[in-house]
N, C-alpha and C positions, 0 to 999 in steps of 0.2 A: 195401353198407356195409363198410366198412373195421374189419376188427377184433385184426388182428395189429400186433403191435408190428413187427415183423420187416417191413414192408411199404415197398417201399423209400422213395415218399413220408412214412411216417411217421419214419423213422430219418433221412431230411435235415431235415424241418422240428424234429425233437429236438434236432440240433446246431445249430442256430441259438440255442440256450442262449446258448452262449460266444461272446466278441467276434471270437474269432478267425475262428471259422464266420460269424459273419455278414457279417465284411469278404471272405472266400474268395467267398464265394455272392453278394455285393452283395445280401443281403438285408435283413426284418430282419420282426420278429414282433409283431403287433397282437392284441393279447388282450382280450373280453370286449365284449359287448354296444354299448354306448355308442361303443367307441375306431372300431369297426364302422359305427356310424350317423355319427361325425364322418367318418371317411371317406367315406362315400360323400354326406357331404352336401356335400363339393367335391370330388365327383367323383375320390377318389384314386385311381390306379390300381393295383389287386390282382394279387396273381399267383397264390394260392391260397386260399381256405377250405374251413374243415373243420369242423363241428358236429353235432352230435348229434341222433336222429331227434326228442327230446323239445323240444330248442331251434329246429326250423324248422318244429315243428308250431306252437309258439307266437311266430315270427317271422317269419311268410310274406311282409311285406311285406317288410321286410329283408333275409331272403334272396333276394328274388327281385331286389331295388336289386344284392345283392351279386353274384349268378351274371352281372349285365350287365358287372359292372366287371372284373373276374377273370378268367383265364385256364383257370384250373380249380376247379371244387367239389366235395366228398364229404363226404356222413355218415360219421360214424363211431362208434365204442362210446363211452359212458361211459370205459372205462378208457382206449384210443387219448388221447381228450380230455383225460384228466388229466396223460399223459406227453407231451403235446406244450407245453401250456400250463408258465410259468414259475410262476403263482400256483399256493396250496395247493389251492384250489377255486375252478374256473374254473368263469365261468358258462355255458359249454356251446359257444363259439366262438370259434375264432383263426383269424386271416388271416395270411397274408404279402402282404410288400409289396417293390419294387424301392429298396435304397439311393441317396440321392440324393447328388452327387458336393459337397453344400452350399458354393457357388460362387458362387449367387448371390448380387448388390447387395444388401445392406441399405441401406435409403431412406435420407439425409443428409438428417434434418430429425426435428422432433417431439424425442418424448425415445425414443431407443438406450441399449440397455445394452453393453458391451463387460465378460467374463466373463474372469479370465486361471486357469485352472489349476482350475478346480471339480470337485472328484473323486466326489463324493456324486450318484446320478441321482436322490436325492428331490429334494434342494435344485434342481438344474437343472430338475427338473420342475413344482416351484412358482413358481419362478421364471418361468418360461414362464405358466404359467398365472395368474399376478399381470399381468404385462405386458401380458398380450393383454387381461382385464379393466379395467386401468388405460389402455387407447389405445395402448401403446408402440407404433412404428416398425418396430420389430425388434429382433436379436439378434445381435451378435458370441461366437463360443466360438474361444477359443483350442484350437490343435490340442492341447494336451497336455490335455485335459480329458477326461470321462467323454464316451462317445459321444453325440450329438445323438440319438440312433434308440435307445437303451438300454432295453429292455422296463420297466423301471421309471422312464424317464425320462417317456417317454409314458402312463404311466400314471399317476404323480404332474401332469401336465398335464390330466388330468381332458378328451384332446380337445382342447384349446386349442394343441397343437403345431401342430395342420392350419391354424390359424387365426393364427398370428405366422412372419411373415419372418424365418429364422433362415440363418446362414453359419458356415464355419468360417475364422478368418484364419490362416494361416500365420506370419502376422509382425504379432503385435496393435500393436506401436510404430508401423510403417509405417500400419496402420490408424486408431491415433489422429491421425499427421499426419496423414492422406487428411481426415477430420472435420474436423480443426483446419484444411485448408487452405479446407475447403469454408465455412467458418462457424460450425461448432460451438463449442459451449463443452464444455470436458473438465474432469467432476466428480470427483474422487477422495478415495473416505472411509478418514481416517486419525483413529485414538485422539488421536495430536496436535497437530492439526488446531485454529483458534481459532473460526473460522466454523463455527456448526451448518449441519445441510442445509435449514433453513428458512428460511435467511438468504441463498438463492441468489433470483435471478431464471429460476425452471425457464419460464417464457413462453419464454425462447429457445432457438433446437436447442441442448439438450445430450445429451451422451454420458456417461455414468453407468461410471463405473472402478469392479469388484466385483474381490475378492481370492479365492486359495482358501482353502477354511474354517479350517484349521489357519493357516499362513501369513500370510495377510490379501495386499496388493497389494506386488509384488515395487515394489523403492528407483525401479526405471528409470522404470519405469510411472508412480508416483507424482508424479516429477519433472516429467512432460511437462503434467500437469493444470494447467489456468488456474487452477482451484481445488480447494482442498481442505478437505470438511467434515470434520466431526465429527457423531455421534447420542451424545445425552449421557446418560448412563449413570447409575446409583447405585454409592455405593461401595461395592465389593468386586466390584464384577461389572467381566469385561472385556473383554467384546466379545457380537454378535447374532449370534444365526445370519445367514447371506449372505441369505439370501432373507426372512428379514424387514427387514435392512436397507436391500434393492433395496425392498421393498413399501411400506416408511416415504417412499423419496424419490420412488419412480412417483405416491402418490398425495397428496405434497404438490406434485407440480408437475401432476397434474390439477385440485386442491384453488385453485390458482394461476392456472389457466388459466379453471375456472368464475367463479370470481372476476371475471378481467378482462372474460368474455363478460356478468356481468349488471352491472357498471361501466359499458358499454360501452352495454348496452339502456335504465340509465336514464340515462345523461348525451342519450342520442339522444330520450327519449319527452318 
């Protein structure tokens, strides 16, 4: 059992706190039970865990999924565990895992979200975890955004990170022409805006334009959108957080799509 702070596995997996340690290390840090079972339930591959004797006496199965996927495991003390973990009270286990160079294709169909600038890892992480619930496709994040791997990013995704196709674009303008040349429609929500977003046709690939939270969607951005809604608001109030905005139009264009599939069952029975 591992019980020294000073231990040199314990004091690299401590600095992976900071972004800057986890881009040095290509790592990045999976805390708490659950973020654990999504992992290994598509097989992610591990590069450490560490827990508690109290937490693998009552997680044997788990840990036992976890010591195949992983590189390395170790118990360790209660206190170890709390200065590793980023939570105030962790529940008895964190993983690391290898950063991925987020590169790959987002699929050009369904509905995509394309994020420019989002600085908050709650918002990004419910955001993720809206999308994946609502069918999305996947994820564009602009590089100047909160990290995709941000220990609070993944944890506000509640798991559902493992489970949505996410990328990061270099040049999201260049990325909305790629959609626009493929077929998409590009949605973008502006206050002044005449079209709500329930006055789209979401049945066809669109590409969903989000702003960052203070800011909202930079002029360039907005300009390239085929269309641009509005979510309408009462007066005095003026504007949604981003990710209930993305939640408002993922699941009117689910809401759209179930629609056309029992349209479809009775025009046919």
């Amino acid at each position: 059992m591992l019980t020294s702070l000073q231990n040199p596995l314990i004091k690299q997996i401590r600095k992976l706190h900071s972004t800057k340690e986890r881009h040095k290390q290509q790592l990045f840090l999976l805390e708490g039970t659950h973020l654990l079972e999504e992992a290994c339930a598509v097989n992610y591959p591990l590069v450490t865990v560490c827990c508690t004797s109290q937490w693998q006496a009552t997680h044997a199965s788990l840990w036992e999924q976890a010591c195949s996927r992983s590189e390395r495991t170790e118990i360790v003390s209660g206190e170890v565990l709390s200065a590793i973990a980023t939570t105030v009270q962790p529940d008895g286990v964190v993983a690391t895992a290898k950063r991925s160079d987020y590169s790959s294709q987002v699929p050009i169909n369904g509905i995509v979200l394309a994020l420019e600038t989002v600085q908050d890892p709650g918002n990004l992480g419910t955001i993720i975890r809206t999308a994946t619930a609502a069918g999305a496709s996947g994820l564009w994040l602009s590089s100047d955004s909160v990290d995709l791997d941000n220990p609070k990013v993944l944890r506000a995704s509640a798991g559902q990170w493992f489970r949505l196709t996410t990328a990061i674009s270099e040049d999201l303008k260049a990325t909305v022409q790629l959609c626009q040349r493929s077929g998409m429609q590009v949605v973008a929500t502006l206050p002044s805006a005449t079209l709500t977003y329930w006055e789209v046709d979401w049945r066809k690939p669109s590409l969903i334009l989000l702003g960052n939270e203070g800011a909202g969607l930079s002029a360039d951005l907005a300009t390239m959108a085929d269309k641009q809604v509005k979510i309408p608001l009462s007066p005095g109030v003026e504007s949604l957080n981003v990710a209930i905005a993305a939640a408002l139009m993922l699941y009117e264009a689910q809401r759209q799509k179930s629609q056309g599939s029992r349209e479809r069952i009775t025009s046919n029975s």
